[in-house]
PASEBA-1860 file (N, C-alpha, C; in nm, 3 decimals):
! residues 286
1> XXXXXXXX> 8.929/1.960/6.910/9.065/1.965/6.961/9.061/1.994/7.112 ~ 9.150/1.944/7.240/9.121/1.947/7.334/9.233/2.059/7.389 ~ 9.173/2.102/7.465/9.239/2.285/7.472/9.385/2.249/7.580 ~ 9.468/2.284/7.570/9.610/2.275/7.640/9.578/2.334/7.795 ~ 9.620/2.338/7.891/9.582/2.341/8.037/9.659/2.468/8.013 ~ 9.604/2.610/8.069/9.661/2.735/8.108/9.817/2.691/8.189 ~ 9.919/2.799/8.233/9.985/2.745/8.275/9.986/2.845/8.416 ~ 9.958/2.800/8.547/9.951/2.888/8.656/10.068/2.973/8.681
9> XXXXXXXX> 10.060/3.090/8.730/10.170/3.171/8.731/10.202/3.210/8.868 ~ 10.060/3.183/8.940/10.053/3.245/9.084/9.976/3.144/9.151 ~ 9.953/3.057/9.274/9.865/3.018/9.300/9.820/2.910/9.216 ~ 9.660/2.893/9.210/9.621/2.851/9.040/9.587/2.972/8.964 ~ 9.592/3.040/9.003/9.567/3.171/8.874/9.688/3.148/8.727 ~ 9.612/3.115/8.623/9.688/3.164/8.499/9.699/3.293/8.483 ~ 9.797/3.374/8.398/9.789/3.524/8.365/9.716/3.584/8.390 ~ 9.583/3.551/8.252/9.498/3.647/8.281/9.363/3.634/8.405
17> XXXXXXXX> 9.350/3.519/8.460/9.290/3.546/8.572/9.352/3.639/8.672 ~ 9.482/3.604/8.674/9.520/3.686/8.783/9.529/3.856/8.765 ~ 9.580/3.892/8.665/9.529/4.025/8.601/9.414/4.055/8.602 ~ 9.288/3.978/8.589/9.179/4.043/8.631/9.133/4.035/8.732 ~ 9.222/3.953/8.838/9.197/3.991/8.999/9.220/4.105/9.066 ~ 9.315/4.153/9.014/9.387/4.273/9.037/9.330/4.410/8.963 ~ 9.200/4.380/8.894/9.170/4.501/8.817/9.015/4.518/8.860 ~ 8.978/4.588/8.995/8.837/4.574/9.057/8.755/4.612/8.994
25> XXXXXXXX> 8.789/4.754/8.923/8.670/4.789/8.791/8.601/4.680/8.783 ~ 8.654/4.576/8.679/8.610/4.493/8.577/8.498/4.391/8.648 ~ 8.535/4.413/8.802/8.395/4.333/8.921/8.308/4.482/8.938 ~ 8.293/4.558/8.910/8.207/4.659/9.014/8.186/4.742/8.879 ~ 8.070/4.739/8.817/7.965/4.830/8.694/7.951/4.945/8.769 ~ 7.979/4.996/8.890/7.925/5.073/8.961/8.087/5.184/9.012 ~ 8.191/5.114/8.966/8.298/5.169/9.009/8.319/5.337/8.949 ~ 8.308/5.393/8.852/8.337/5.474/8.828/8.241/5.594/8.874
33> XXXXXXXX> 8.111/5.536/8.914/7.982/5.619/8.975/8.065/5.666/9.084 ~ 8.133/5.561/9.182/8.175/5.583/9.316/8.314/5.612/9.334 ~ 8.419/5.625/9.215/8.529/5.732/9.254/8.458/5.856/9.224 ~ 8.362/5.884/9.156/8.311/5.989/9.115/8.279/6.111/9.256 ~ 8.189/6.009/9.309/8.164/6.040/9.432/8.210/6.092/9.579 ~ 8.368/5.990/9.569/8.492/6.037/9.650/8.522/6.178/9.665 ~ 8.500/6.238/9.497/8.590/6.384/9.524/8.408/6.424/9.551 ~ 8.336/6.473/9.455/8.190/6.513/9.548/8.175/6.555/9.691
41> XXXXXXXX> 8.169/6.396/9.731/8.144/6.425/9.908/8.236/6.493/9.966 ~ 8.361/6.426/9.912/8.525/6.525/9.970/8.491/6.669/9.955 ~ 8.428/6.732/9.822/8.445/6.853/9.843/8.338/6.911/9.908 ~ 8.201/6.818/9.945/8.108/6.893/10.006/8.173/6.870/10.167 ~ 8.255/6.789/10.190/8.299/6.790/10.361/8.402/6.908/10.331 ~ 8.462/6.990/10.248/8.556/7.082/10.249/8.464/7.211/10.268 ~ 8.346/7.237/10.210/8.247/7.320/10.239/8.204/7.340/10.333 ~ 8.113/7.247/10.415/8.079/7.197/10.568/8.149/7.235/10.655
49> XXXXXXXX> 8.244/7.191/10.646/8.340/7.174/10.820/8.454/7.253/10.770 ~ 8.534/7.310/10.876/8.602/7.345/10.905/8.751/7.264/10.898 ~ 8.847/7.273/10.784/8.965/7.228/10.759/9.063/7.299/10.812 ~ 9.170/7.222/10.853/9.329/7.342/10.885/9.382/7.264/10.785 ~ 9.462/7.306/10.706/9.566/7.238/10.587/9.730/7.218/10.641 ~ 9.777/7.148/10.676/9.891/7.129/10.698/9.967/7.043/10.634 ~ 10.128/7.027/10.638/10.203/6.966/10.577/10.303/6.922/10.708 ~ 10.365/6.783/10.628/10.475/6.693/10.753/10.568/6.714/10.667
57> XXXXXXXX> 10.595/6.778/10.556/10.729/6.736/10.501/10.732/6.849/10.332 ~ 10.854/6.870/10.328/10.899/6.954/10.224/10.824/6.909/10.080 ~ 10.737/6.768/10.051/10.692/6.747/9.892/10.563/6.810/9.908 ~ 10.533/6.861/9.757/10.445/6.900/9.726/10.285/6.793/9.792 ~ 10.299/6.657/9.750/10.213/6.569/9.841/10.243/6.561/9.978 ~ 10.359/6.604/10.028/10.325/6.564/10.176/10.258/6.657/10.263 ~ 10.134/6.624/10.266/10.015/6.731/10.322/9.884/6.603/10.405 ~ 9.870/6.744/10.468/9.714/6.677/10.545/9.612/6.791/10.562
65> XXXXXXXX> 9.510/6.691/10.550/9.377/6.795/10.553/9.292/6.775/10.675 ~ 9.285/6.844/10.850/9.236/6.805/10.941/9.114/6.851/10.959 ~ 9.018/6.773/10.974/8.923/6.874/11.020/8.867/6.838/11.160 ~ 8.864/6.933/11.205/8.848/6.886/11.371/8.726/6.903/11.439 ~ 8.728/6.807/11.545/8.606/6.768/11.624/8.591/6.947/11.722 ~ 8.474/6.919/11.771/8.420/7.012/11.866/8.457/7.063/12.027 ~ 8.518/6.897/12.006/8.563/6.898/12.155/8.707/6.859/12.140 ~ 8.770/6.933/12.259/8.920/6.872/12.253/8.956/6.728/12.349
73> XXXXXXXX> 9.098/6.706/12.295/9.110/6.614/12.318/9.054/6.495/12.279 ~ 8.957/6.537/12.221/8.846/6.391/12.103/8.992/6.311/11.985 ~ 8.960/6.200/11.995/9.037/6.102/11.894/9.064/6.149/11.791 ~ 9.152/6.140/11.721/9.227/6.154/11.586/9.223/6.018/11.450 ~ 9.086/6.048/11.377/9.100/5.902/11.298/9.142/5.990/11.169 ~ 9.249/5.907/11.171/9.382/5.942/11.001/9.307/5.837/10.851 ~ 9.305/5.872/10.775/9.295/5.814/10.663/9.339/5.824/10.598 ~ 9.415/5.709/10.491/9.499/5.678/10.411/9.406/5.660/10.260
81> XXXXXXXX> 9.419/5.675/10.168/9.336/5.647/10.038/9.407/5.556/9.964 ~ 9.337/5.506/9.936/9.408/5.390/9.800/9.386/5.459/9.691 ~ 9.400/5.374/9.569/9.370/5.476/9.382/9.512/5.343/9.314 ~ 9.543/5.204/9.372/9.636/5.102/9.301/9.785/5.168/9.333 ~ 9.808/5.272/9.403/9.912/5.324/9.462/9.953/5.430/9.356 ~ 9.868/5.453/9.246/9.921/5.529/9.165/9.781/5.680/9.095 ~ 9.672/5.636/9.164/9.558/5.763/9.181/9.529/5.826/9.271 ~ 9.443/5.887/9.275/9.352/5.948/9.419/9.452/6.034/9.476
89> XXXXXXXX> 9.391/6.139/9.540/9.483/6.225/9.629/9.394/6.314/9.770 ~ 9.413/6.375/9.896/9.306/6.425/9.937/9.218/6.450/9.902 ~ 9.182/6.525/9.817/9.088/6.584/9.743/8.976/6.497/9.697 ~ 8.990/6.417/9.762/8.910/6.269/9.697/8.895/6.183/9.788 ~ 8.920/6.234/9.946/8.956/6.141/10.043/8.894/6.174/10.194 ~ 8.823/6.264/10.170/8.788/6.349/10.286/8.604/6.320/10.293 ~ 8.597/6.200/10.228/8.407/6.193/10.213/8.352/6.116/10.349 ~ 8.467/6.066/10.405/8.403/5.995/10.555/8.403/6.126/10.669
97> XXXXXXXX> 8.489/6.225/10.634/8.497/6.357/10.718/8.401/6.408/10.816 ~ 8.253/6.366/10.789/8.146/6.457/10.810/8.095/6.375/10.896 ~ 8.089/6.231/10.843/8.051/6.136/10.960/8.106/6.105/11.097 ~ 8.281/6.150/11.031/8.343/6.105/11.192/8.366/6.199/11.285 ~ 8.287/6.397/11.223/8.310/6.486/11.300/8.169/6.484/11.409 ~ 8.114/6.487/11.289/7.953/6.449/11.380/7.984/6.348/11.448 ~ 8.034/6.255/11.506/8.059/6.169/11.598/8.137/6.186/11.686 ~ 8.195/6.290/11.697/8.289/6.333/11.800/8.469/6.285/11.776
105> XXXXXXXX> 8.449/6.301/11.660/8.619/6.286/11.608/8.690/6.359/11.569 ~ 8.814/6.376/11.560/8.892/6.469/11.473/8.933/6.369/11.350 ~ 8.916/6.452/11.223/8.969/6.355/11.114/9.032/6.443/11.024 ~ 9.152/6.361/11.018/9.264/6.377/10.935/9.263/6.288/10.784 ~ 9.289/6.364/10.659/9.307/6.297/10.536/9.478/6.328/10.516 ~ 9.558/6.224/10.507/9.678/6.194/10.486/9.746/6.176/10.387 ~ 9.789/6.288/10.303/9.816/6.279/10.161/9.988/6.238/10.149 ~ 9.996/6.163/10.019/10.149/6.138/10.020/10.146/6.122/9.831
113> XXXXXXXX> 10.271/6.149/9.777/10.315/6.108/9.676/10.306/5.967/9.620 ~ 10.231/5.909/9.470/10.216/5.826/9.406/10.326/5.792/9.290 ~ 10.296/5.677/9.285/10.393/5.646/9.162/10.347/5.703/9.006 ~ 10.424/5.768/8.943/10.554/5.701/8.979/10.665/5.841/8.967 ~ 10.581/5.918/9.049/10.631/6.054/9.097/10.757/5.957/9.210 ~ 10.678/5.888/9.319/10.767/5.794/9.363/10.794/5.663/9.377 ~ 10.834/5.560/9.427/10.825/5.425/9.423/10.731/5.406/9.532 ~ 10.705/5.241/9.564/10.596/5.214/9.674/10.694/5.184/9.800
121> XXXXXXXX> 10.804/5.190/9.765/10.876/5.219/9.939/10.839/5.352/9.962 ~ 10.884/5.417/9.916/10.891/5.602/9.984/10.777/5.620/9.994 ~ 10.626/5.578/9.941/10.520/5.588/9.964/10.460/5.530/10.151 ~ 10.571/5.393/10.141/10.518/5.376/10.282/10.577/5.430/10.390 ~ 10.703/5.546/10.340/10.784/5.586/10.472/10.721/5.742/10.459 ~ 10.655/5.766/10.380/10.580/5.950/10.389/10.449/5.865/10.465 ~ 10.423/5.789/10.430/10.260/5.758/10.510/10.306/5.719/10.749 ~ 10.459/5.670/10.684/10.522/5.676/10.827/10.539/5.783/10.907
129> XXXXXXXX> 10.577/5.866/10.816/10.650/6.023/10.855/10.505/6.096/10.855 ~ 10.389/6.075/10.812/10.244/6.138/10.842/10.215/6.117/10.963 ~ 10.202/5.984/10.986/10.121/5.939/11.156/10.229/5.990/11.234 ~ 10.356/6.022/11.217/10.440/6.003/11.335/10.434/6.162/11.322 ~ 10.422/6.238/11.241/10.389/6.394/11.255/10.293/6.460/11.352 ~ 10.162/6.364/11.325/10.046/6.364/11.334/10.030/6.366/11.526 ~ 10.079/6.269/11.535/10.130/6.231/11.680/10.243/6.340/11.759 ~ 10.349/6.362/11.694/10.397/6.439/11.792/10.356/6.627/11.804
137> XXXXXXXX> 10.229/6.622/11.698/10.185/6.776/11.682/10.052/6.724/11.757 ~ 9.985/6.652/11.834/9.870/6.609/11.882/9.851/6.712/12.027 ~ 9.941/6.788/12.073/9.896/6.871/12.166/9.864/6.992/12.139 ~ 9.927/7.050/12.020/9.855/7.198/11.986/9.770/7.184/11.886 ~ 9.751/7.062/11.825/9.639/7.062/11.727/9.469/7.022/11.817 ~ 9.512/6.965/11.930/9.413/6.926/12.041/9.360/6.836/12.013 ~ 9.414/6.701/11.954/9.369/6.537/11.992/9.451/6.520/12.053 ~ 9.376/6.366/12.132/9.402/6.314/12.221/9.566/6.231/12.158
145> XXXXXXXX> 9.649/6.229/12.184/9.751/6.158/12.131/9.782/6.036/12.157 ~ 9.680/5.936/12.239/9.673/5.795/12.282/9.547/5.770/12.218 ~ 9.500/5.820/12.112/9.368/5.742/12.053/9.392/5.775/11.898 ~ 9.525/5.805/11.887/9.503/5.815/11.695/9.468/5.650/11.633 ~ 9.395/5.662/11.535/9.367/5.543/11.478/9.382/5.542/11.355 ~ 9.395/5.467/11.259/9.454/5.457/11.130/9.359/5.378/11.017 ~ 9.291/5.464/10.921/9.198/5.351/10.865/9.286/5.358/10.696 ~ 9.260/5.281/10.618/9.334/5.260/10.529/9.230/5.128/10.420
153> XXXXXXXX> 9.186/5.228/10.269/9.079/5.117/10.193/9.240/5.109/10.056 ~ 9.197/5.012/10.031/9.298/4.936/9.878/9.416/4.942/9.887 ~ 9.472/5.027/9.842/9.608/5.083/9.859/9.676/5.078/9.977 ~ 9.601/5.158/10.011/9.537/5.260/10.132/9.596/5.145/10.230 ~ 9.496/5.051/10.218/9.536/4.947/10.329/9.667/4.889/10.352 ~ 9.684/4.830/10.214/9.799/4.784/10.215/9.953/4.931/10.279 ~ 9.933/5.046/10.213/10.022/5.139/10.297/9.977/5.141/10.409 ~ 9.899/5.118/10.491/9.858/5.182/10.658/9.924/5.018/10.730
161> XXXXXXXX> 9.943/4.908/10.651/9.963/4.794/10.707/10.125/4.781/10.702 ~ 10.193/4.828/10.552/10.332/4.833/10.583/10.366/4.920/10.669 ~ 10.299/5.044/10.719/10.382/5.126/10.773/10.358/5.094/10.927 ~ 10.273/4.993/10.942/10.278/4.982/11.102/10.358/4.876/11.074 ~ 10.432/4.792/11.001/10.506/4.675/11.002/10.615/4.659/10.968 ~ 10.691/4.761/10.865/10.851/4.774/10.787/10.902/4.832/10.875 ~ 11.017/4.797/10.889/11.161/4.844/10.940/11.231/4.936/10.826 ~ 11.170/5.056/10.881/11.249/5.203/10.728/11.308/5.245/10.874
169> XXXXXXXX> 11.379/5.370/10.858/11.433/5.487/10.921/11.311/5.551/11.025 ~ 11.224/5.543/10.920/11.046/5.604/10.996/10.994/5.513/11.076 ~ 11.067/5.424/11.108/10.941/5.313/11.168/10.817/5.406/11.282 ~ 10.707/5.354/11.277/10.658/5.399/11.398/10.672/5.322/11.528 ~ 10.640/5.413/11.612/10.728/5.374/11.782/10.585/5.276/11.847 ~ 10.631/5.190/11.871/10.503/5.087/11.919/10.412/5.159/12.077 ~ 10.282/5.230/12.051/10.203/5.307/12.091/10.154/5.427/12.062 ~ 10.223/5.429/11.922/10.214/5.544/11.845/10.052/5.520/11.793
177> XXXXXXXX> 10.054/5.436/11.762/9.868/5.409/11.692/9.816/5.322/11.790 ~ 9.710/5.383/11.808/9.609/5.325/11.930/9.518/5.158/11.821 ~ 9.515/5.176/11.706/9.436/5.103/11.672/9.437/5.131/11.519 ~ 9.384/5.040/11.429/9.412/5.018/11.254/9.295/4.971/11.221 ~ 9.244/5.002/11.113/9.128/4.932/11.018/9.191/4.937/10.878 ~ 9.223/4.837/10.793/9.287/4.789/10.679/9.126/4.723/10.613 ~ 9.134/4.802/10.515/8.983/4.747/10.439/9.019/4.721/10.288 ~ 8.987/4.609/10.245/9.012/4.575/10.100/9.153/4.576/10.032
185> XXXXXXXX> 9.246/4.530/10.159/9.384/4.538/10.095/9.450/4.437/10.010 ~ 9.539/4.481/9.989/9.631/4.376/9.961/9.779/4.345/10.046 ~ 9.801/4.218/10.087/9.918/4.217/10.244/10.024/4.139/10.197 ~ 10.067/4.079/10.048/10.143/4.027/10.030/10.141/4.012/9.886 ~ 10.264/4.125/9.815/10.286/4.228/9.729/10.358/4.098/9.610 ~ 10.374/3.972/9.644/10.380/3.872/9.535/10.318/3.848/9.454 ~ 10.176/3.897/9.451/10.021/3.833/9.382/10.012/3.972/9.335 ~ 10.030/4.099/9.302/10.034/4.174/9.253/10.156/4.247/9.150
193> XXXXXXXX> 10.277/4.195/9.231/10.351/4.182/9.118/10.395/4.084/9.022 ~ 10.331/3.993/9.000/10.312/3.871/8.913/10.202/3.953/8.833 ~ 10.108/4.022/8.856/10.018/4.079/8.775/10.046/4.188/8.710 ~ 9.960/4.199/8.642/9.928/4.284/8.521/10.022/4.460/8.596 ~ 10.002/4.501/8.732/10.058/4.566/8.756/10.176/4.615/8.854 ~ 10.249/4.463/8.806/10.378/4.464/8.856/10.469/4.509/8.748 ~ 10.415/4.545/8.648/10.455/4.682/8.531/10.523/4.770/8.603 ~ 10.428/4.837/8.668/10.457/5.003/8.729/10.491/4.994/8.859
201> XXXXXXXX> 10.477/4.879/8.975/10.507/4.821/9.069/10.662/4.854/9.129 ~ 10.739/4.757/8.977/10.845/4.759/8.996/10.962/4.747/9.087 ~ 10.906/4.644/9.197/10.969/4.602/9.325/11.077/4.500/9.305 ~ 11.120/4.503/9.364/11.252/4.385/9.375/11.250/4.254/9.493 ~ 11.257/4.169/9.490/11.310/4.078/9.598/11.260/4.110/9.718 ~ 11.345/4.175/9.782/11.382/4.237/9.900/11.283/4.305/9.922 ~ 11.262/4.436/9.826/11.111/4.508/9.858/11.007/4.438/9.866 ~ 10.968/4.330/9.780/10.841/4.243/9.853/10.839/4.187/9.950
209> XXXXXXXX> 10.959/4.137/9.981/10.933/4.107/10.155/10.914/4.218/10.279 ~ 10.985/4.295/10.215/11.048/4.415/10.348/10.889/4.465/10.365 ~ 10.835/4.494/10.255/10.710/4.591/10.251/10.577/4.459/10.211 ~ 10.569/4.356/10.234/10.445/4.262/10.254/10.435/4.253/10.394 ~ 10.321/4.334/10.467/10.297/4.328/10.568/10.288/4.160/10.628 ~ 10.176/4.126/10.590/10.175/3.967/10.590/10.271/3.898/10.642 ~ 10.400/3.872/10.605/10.540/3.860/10.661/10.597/3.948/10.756 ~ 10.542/4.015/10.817/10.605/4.089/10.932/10.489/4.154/11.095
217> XXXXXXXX> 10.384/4.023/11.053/10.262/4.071/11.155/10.320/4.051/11.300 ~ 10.435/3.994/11.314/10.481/4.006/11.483/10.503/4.181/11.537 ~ 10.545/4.212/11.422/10.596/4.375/11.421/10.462/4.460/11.463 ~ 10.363/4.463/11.475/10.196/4.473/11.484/10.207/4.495/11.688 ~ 10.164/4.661/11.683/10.162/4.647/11.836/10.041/4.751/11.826 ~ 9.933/4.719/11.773/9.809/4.807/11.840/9.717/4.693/11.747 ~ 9.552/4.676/11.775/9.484/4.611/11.731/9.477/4.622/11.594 ~ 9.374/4.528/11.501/9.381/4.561/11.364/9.251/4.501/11.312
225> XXXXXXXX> 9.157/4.619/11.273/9.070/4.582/11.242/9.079/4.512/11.082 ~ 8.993/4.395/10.996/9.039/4.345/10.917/8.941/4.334/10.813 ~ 8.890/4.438/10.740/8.778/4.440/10.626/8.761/4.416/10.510 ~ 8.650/4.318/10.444/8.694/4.297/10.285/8.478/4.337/10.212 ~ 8.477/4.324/10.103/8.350/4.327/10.072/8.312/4.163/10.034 ~ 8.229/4.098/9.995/8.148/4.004/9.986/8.181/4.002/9.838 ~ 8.172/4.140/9.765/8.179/4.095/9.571/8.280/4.127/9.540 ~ 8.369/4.128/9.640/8.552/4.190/9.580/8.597/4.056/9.519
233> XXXXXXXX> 8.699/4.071/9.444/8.764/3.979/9.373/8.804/3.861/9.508 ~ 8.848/3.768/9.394/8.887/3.614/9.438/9.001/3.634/9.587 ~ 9.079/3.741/9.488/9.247/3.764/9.565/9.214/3.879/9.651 ~ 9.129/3.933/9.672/9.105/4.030/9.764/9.041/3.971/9.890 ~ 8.955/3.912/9.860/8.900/3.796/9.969/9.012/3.719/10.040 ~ 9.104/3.656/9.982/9.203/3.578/10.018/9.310/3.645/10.115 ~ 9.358/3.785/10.042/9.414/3.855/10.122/9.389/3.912/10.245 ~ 9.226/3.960/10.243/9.220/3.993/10.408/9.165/3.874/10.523
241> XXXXXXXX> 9.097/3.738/10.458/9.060/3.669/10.542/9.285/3.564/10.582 ~ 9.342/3.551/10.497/9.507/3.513/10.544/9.550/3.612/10.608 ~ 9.551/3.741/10.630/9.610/3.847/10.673/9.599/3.830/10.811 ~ 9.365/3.827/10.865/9.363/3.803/10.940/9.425/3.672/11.015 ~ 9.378/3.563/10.968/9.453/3.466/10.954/9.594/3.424/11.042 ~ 9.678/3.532/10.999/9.794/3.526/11.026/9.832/3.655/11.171 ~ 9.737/3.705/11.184/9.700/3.768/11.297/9.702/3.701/11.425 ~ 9.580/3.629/11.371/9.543/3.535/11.492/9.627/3.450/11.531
249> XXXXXXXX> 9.688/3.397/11.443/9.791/3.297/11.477/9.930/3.341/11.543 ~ 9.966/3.464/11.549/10.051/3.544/11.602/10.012/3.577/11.743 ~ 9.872/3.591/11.730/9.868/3.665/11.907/9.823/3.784/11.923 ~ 9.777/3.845/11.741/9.740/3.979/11.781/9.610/3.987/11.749 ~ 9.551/4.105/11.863/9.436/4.127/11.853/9.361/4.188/11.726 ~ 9.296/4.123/11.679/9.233/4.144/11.534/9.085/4.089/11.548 ~ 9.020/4.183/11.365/8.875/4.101/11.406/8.835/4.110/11.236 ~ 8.807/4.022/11.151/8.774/4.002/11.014/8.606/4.088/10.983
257> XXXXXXXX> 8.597/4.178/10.906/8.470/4.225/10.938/8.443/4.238/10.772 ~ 8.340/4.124/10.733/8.284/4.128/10.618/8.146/4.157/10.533 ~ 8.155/4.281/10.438/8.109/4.393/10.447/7.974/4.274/10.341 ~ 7.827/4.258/10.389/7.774/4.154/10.274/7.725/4.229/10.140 ~ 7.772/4.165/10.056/7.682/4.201/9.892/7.768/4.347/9.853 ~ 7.876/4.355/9.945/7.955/4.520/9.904/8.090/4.474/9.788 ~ 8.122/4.541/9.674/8.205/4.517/9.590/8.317/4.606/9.691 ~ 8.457/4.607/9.592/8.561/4.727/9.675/8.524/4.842/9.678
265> XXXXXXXX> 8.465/4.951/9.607/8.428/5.039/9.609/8.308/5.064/9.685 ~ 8.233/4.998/9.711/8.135/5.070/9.819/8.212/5.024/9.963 ~ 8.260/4.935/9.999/8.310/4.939/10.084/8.412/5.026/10.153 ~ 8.459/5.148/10.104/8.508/5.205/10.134/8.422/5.350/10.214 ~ 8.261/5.336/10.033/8.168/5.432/10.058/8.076/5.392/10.222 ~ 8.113/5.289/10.314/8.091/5.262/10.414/8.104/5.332/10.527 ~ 8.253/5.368/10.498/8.289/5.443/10.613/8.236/5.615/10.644 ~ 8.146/5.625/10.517/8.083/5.765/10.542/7.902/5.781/10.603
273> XXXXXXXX> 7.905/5.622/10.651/7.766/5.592/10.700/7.781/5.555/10.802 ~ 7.705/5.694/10.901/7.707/5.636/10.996/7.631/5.482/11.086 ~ 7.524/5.439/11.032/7.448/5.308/11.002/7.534/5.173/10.986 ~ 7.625/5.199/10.885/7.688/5.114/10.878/7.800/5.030/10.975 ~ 7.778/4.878/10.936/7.875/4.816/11.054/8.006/4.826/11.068 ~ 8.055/4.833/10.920/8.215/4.902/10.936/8.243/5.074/11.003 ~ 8.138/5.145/10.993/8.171/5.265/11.060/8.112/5.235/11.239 ~ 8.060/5.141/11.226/8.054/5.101/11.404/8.132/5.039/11.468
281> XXXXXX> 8.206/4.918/11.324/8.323/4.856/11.438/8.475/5.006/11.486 ~ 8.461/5.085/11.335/8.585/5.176/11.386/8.519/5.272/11.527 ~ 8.436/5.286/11.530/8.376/5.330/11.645/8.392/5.316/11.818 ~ 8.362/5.187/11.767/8.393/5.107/11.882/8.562/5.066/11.938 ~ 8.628/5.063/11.867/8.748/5.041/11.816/8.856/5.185/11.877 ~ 8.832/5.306/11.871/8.875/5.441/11.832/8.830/5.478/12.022
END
């Protein structure tokens, strides 16, 4: 009997391809070793170095964990965590900490409320209301307040990319971020809510446009670094090489930096090596 043609839902993705684009586990045997690891290193950089704990805002998530460089006035690199917009929290986010103090950085872990405590708008206007905290407390905390930079893996990315790009109440003020690294995101919130977890998603119309960065890269006024791994899914690939893509074609300064033989999850475990080329382009970058 000759099998009936799937019927595409997205793209050419039928259902369940596209559901298992969207589900990185099911690419990476190695994934659960390396959230494992997140909180680990996080808590051995909470041991190590020296944290101040602060908060931008009255929720229980709206908090940050700084730990600061040696010298003042040294750069401010913020990090955003991914977890599908609905895991992970500081505590799990602070494992690049050690690398970017030893390098002469101040680094900030940027915690905000998940779904579906909240929706993925209010998620990108607390990640707004973080950097823009972050920035106008940059003289008594002692970074430099013209070199904050913004790195952002999964989620992560995709929030560090709406919030330099939506028009909320929070927008940030164009010079507010010196510079962005978006690693393994996702930039256009159609291909995820067609999937398996546009369940819990639960966006509307309007919210996929307003909040798909992708559609609003003119809005983009500091560089943007643009990272994916080599064994990440089909649609993860797609998303950051169009993102960049659509960068370039705009006028903004961007640079595609592809991580070889790295699934999503180590690519994130990147940024805690100093060796590594993604922790040299933010380097260079910052």
């Amino acid at each position: 009997m000759t099998e009936l043609p799937t019927k595409a839902v997205f793209l050419d993705y039928d259902q369940a391809r596209l559901d298992l684009n969207y589900n990185q586990g099911a690419w990476a045997a190695n994934a659960d070793e390396i959230i494992a690891w997140y909180r680990e290193a996080s808590l051995a950089a909470h041991r190590n170095l020296t944290c101040r704990p602060l908060a931008y805002g009255e929720g229980p998530a709206e908090r940050i964990d700084l730990f600061p460089a040696a010298s003042k006035r040294a750069p401010l690199v913020i990090y955003v965590h991914g977890g599908a917009w609905r895991m992970l929290d500081r505590m799990d986010s602070a494992f690049a900490a050690e690398a970017f103090v030893a390098a002469g950085m101040n680094f900030a872990v940027l915690d905000f409320a998940s779904i579906p405590a909240v929706r993925l708008p209010e998620m990108v206007m607390q990640v707004q209301r973080g950097i823009g905290w972050l920035a106008q407390h940059a003289s008594e905390l002692g970074y430099n307040p013209e070199r904050l930079f913004v790195i952002g893996h999964s989620s992560g990315a995709h929030l560090v990319a709406a919030a330099l790009t939506a028009e909320t109440p929070h927008r940030i003020a164009p010079g507010m971020v010196a510079g962005a690294l978006c690693a393994s995101g996702a930039y256009d919130l159609e291909g995820p809510m067609l999937s398996a977890r546009g369940r819990y998603l639960g966006l509307t119309a309007a919210e996929i446009a307003a909040f798909s960065p992708i559609r609003h890269v003119e809005a983009l006024t500091c560089p943007v670094l643009v990272a994916y791994g080599e064994a990440e899914t089909d649609e993860y690939r797609r998303h950051a090489t169009t993102f960049h893509a659509s960068l370039e074609k705009a006028g903004k300064a961007t640079q595609l930096l592809r991580a070889e033989g790295q699934n999503h999850f180590e690519v994130s475990r990147m940024l805690a090596a100093q060796d590594s080329p993604i922790f040299d382009a933010v380097m260079k970058a910052v």
